[in-house]
N, C-alpha and C positions, 0 to 999 in steps of 0.2 A: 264605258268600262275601261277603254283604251286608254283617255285621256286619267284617270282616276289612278290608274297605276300607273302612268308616268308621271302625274304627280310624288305618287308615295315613294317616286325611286330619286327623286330629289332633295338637295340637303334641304331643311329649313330655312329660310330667310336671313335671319340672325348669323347665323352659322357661315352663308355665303358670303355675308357682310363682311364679317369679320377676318373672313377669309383676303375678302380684296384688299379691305383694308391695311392685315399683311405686307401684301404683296405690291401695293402703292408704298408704304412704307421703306422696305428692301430695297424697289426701286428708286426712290427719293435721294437714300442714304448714297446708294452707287452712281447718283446723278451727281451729285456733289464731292465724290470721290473720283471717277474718272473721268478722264477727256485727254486734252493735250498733256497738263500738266497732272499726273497722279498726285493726290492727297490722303496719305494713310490713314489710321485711323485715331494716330496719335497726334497728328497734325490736324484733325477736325475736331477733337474736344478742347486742343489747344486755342483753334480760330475760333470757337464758339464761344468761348471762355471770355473772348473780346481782345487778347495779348495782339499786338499788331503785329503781321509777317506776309510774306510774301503769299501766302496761303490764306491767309482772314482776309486778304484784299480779295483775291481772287474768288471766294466763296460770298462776301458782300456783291459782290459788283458784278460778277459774273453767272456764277454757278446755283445758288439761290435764287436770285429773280429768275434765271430761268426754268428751273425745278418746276417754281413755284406756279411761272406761267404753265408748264407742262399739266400740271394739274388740274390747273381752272381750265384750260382750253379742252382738256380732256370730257373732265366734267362737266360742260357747257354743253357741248354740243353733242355727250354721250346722251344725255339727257334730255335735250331739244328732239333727235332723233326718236328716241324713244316716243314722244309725245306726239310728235307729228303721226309715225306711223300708227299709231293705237289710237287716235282721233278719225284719220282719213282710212282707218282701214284698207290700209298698203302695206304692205311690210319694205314697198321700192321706196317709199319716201323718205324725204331726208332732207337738211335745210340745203342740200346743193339742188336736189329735185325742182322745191320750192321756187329757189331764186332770190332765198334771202340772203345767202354770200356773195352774189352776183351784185345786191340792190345794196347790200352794206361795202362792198369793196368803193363801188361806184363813188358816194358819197367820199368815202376815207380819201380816195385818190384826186375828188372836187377841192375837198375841204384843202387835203396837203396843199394843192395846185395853187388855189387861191390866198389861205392863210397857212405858208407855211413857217409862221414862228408860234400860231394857234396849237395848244392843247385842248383841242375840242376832239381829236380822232375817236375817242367810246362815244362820245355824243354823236357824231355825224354817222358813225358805225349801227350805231340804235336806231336810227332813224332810218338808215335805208333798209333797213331788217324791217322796222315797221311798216312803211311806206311800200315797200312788195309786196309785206302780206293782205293788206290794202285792196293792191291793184289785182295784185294771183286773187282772193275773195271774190275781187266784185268781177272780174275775167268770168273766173269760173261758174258764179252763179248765172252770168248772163250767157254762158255756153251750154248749159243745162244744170250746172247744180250737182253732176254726180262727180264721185270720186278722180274717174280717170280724165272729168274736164279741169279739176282743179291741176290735179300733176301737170296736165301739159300747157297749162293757163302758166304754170310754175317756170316750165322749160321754159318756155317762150318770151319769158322776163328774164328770163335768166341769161336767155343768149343776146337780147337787149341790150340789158345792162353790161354785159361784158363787151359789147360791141362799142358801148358809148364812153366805156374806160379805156378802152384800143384808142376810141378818135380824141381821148384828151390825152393819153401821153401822146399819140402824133403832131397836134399842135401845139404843147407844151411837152419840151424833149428834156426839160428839166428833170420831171418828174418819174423820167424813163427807171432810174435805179429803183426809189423808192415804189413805184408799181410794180415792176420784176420782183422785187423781197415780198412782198405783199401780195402776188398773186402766187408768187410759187408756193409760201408759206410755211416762217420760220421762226426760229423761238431765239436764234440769237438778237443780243444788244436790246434784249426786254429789262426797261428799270422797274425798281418795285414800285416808284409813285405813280405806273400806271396801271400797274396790279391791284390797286388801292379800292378806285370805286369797281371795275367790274368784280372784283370777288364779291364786295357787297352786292352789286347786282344780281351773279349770279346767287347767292344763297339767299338772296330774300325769292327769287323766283322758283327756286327749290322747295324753299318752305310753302309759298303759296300752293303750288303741285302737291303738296302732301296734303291741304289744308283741301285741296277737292279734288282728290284721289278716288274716291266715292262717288262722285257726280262724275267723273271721266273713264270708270269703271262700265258705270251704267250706261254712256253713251256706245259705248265701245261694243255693246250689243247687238247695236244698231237703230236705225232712225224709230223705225217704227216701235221696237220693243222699250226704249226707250221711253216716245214721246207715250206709251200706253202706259207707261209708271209716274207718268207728271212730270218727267222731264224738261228744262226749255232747253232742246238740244241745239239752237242757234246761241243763247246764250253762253252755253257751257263752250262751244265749241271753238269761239271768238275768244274767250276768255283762256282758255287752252292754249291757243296758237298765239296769240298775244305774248306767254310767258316761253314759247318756245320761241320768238322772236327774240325776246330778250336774252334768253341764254345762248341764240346763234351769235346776236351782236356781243352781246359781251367776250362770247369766247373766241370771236376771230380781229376783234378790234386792236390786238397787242398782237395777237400771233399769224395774222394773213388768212388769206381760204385754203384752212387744213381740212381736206375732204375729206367723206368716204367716214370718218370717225360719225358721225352721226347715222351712217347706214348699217357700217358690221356691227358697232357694240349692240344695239337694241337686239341683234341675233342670238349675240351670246347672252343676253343679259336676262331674255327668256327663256333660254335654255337652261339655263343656271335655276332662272326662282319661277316663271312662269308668266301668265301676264297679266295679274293684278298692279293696278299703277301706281302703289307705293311702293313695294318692293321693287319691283320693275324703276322705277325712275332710282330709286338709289343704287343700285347695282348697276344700270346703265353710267351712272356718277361715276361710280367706285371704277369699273370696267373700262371706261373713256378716257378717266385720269390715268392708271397703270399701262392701258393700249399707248398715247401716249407719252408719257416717260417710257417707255420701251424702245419705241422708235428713236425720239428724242437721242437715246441712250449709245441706241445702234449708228444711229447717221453721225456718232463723232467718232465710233470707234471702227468701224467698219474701214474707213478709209483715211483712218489717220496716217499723217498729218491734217488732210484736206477731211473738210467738214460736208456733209450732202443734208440739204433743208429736210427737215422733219418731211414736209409738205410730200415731196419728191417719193420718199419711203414708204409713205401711207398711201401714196396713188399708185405707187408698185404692189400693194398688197389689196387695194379695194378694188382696181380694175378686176384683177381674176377671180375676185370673190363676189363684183355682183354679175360679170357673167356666168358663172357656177348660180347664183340666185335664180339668173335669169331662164338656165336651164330646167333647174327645181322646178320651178313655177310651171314651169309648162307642162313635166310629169305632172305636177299633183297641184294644182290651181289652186289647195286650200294651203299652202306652206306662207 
């Protein structure tokens, strides 16, 4: 009955949507408006117009790409988050849990090392997001198969991987800047022609999510109530973490390992619509993209002149909130 009535005190879906929507929108507009240089708002329908100025430079090459990355990265990995946790039946997991920013940095910092005139980074970023979820899978089944062997199957890649990107910027000290922007994680000096294929990525992996919403509903049960409706709950569950691999790679492969966005949004994003996985995966979207552009927003303004990485802001906000989780949990072990 408890649960029924905090349903009915919640908005509609639609309604929530819409709502973010807004407010990614607002955010957008003021992402492109403020920073170093302010752009009023008659100077932005001017640059949009296409008239060339000091302002339509700065809004091409600047302030757009990285809006726009603010969005995707948001979206990516609000969304991935959401999917993880609602598959493994954690609400702690999350693609840093996992190991797939650790297994995609990895790669990013190979690829730079070895090829760095290559525009391969969303490829070799996809690949280490796959190739952890790979190894976290088959760790964990062969540690028993349950939930809390997979997370820490995750951990344990994850401090791998980061350890094995320590020992290649040590012996390649070239790579030392580009690993620092990329591990602290940050949304400037993003062009759009690498915005280009992850947003396809991400929105085709969006769409797939919707398209077995229903079958990720039903696992989310659990195993047994599940496999007793005909479910292939190995199947589904592969096919799941697959598309949340893709949307971790895609969304940290431009913007570095921006954490903790994959752990709080799916919080709010249930509390908001609840945790059906369509709604839930869109609002996680919506929620991830605005979370943020907000930071985003804040880390130029905060201490202008001097700019603080997205990355940095989000870790100052997600350490005290999944300690706070941490302690929930242990009052009420169903949270």
């Amino acid at each position: 009955m408890k649960d029924n009535s905090d349903s009915q005190k919640r908005l509609p879906a639609t309604a929530v949507c819409l709502l973010l929507t807004a407010a990614v929108c607002v955010l957008f507009v003021l992402s492109l408006c403020l920073g170093a240089v302010s752009i009023s708002p008659e100077e932005l329908l001017t640059a949009l117009k296409g008239e060339q100025s000091a302002a339509q430079r700065i809004l091409q090459y600047v302030r757009l790409p990285r809006a726009v990355g603010a969005v995707l990265c948001g979206a990516a990995l609000g969304s991935s988050g959401a999917i993880i946790q609602t598959v493994l039946h954690n609400p702690l997991g999350s693609p840093n849990v996992l190991g797939m920013n650790a297994g995609a940095g990895l790669f990013v910092i190979i690829t730079a090392s070895l090829f760095p005139a290559a525009r391969v980074l969303p490829l070799a970023a996809f690949s280490g997001a796959f190739l952890t979820l790979i190894l976290v899978t088959l760790l964990g089944k062969k540690a028993g198969g349950t939930k809390a062997a997979v997370l820490l199957s995750g951990v344990a890649a994850g401090t791998f991987f980061t350890a094995c990107a320590d020992a290649v910027t040590v012996l390649l000290p070239d790579t030392v800047y580009s690993r620092t922007a990329f591990k602290i994680g940050s949304l400037s000096g993003i062009q759009m022609n690498v915005l280009i294929p992850s947003g396809v990525i991400i929105a085709l992996s969006l769409a797939a999510v919707f398209v077995l919403h229903k079958e990720i509903d039903i696992l989310s049960l659990g195993e047994e109530t599940a496999g007793s409706l005909g479910l292939h709950t190995g199947t589904v569950r592969v096919m799941a973490l697959v598309l949340a691999a893709l949307l971790c790679g895609a969304g940290i492969c431009f913007a570095g390992l921006v954490g903790f966005v994959g752990l709080i949004v799916p919080h709010i994003a249930r509390t908001l619509t609840g945790t059906a996985m369509r709604p839930l995966a869109a609002v996680s979207a919506l929620s991830g993209a605005a979370l943020v552009l907000l930071c985003d927003l804040l880390s130029r303004m905060l201490f202008a002149p001097y700019e603080l990485p997205v990355g940095i802001l989000l870790s100052l906000i997600g350490g005290p909130f999944f300690i706070a989780l941490l302690f929930t949990r242990r009052r009420n072990p169903r949270v």
